[in-house]
C-alpha positions in Angstrom: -9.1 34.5 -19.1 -8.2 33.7 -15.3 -11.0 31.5 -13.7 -9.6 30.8 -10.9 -6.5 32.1 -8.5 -4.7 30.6 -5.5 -2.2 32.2 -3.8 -2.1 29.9 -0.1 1.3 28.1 -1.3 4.1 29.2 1.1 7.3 28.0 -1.8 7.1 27.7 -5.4 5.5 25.0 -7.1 8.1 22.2 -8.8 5.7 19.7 -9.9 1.8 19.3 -10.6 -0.3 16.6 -11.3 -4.4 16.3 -11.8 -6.0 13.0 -11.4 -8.5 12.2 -14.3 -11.4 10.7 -11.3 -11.1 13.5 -8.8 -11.4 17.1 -8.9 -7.6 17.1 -7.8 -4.7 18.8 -8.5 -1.2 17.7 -6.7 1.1 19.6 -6.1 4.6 19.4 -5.2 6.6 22.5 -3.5 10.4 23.4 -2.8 10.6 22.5 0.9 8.9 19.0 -0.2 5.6 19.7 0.4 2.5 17.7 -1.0 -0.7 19.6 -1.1 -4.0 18.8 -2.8 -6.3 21.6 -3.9 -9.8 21.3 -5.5 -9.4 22.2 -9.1 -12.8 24.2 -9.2 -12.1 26.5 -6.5 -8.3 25.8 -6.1 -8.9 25.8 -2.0 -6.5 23.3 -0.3 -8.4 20.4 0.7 -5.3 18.0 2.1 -1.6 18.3 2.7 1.5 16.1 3.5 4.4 19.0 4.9 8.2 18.0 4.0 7.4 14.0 2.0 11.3 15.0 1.1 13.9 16.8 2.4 14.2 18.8 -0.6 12.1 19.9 -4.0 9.5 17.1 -4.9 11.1 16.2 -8.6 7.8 14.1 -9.9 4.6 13.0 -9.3 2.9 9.9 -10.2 -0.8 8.5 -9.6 -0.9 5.1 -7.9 -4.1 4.3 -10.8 -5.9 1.7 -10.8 -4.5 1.1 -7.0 -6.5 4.5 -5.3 -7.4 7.8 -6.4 -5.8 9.1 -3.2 -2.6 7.6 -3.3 0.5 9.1 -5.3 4.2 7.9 -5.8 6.7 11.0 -5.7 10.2 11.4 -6.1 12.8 14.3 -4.3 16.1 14.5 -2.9 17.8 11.0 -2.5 14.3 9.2 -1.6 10.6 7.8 -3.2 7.7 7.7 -1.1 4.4 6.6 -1.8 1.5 8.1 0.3 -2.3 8.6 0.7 -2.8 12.4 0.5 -5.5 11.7 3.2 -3.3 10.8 5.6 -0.3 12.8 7.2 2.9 10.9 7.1 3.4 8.7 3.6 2.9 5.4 3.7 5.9 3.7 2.8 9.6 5.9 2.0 12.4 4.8 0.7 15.9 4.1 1.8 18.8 7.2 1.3 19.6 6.4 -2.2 22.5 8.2 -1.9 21.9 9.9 -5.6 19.0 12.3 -6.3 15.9 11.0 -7.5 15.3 13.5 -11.0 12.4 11.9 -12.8 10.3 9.0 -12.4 7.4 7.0 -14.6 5.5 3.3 -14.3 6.6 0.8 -17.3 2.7 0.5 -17.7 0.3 3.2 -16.0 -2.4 1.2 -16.0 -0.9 -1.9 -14.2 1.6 0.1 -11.6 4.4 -3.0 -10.8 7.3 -1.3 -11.8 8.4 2.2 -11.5 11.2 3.6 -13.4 13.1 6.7 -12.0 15.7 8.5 -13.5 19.3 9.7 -11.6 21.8 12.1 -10.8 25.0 9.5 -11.6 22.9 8.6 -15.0 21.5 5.5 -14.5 17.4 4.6 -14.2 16.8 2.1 -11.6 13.8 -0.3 -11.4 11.3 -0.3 -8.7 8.6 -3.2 -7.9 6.4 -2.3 -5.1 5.2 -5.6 -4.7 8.9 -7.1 -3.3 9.6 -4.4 -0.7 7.0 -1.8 -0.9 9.6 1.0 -1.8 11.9 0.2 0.4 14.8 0.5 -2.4 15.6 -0.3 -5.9 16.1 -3.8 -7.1 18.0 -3.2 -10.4 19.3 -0.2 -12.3 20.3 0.5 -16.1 23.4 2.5 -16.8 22.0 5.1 -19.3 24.9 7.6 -19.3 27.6 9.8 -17.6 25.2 12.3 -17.6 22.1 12.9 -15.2 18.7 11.3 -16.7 16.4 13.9 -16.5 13.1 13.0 -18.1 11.4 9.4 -18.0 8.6 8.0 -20.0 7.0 4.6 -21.2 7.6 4.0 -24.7 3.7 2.1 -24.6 4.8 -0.8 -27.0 3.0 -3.7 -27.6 5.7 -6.0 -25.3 5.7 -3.9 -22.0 9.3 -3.7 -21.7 10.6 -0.3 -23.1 10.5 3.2 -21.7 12.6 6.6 -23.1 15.1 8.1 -21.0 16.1 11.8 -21.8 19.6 13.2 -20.4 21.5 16.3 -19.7 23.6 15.7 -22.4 21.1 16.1 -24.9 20.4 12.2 -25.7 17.6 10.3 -26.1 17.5 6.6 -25.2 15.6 3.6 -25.4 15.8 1.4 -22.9 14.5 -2.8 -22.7 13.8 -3.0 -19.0 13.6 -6.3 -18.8 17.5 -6.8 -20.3 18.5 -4.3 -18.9 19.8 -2.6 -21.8 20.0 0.9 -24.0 18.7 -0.8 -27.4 18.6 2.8 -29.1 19.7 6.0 -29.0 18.9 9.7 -30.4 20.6 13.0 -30.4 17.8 15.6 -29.4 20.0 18.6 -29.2 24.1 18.6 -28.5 23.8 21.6 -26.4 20.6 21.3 -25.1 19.2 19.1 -22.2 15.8 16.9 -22.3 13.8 17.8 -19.7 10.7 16.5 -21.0 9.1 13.5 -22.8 5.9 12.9 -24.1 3.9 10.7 -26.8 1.4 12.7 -29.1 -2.1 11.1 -30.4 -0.1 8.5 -32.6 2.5 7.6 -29.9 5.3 9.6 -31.7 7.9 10.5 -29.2 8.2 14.2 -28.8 11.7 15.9 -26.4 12.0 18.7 -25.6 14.1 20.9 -23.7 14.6 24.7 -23.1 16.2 25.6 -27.1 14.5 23.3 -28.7 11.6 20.2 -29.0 11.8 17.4 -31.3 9.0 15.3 -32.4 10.2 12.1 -34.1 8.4 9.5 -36.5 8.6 6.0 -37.7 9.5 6.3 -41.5 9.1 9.3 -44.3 11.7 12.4 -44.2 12.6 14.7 -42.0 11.1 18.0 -41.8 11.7 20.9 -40.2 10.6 24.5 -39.7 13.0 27.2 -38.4 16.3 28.9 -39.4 19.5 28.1 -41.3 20.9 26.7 -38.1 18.0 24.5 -36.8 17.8 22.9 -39.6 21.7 22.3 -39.7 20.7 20.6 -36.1 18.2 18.2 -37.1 20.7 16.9 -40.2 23.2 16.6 -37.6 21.2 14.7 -35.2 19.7 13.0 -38.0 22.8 11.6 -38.9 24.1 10.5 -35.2 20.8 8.9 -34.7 21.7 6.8 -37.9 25.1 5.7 -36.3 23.4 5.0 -33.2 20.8 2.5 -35.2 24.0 0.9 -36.6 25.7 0.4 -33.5 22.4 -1.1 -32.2 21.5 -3.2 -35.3 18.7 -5.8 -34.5 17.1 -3.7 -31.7 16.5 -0.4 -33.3 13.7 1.0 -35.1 14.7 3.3 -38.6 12.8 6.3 -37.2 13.2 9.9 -39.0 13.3 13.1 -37.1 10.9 16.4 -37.5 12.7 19.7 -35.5 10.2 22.2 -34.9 13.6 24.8 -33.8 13.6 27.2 -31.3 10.5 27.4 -28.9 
């Protein structure tokens, strides 16, 4: 049942966020708006017009900083603002390569931001040393855009997951700079999203297919002939991946839920 219905956005919606303290939900537009709208009545309460040039590509809460101020990516630059005010308060320099994705190492303690690239590669952000003005270090990932970004929540602080166009999952050690695992979600299909479920198992997805992985036990699957073909398949070059990576791996299993 519809509660609640706002139609006072002038382009399509790209990205939304809701902020666990406020009654908030940002929202990020096409022509690189920002708008805020009260999430009991959906009425606009603020708005920052064109933060990018093009499509805001994510959204990220600057917790336990403010409640009112937000990190976004779009087009070639990051800007972090105060949705109360009207111009952001710090934007970065033309990277010169879009901006896709981006996530914090830690969201509770926001020192580094991660985001994901066009040419492949996640670069690192600390706030601290130049207040957005660019990236200080990046991570070559692959040939392929990185498209989904996410912190891997381990006990050392140093790992995120980095999902590509190419249909791979990879681990990355941010502070070595280095891909220390990686997983074959789908070989046709892209990872566009990331998430950890109630017991921090990493879940991909993408628009065929999402993949929820575990630590140990065998792999299960539900779906047709085919799908499970898949998950064997990228059972296996997740194996060879572990191999090549031997000493920074984990032996994690695979469950492919098949076609969404």
């Amino acid at each position: 049942m519809v509660v609640a219905k706002s139609d006072i956005l002038a382009s399509n919606i790209t990205k939304i966020l809701t902020v666990p303290n406020k009654s908030f939900l940002i929202v990020g537009t096409e022509n690189g708006d920002v708008l805020c709208l009260d999430s009991n009545t959906l009425q606009q309460t603020y708005q920052i017009k064109k933060v990018h040039e093009d499509a805001v590509n994510s959204i990220n809460h600057y917790v336990p900083k403010s409640d009112y101020q937000f990190v976004t990516t779009g087009s070639t630059t990051l800007s972090h603002f105060d949705i109360r005010k009207e111009q952001p308060l710090h934007q970065s320099e033309d990277q010169e390569d879009e901006l896709l994705c981006s996530t914090w190492l830690d969201p509770t303690n926001p020192n580094t931001m991660l985001c994901g690239m066009g040419e492949g590669v996640v670069t690192v952000w600390r706030p601290e040393m130049n207040d957005f003005a660019d990236q200080i270090s990046r991570v070559r990932i692959s040939k392929e855009p990185v498209e989904s970004l996410i912190s891997a929540l381990d006990s050392e602080g140093e790992h995120i997951w980095a999902g590509c166009f190419d249909g791979t999952v990879s681990r990355v050690n941010i502070r070595s700079g280095r891909v220390v695992e990686r997983r074959v979600h789908s070989e046709t299909d892209e990872v566009s999203f990331l998430d950890l479920d109630h017991e921090y198992r990493l879940i991909s997805a993408g628009m065929d297919r999402l993949t929820i992985w575990k630590e140990t036990g065998d792999v299960e699957s539900s779906g047709d002939d085919e799908d499970e073909k898949d998950v064997d398949e990228s059972e296996d070059s997740s194996a060879e991946e572990e191999e090549e990576w031997t000493g920074f791996g984990d032996d994690e299993g695979q469950i492919g839920f098949g076609r969404l």
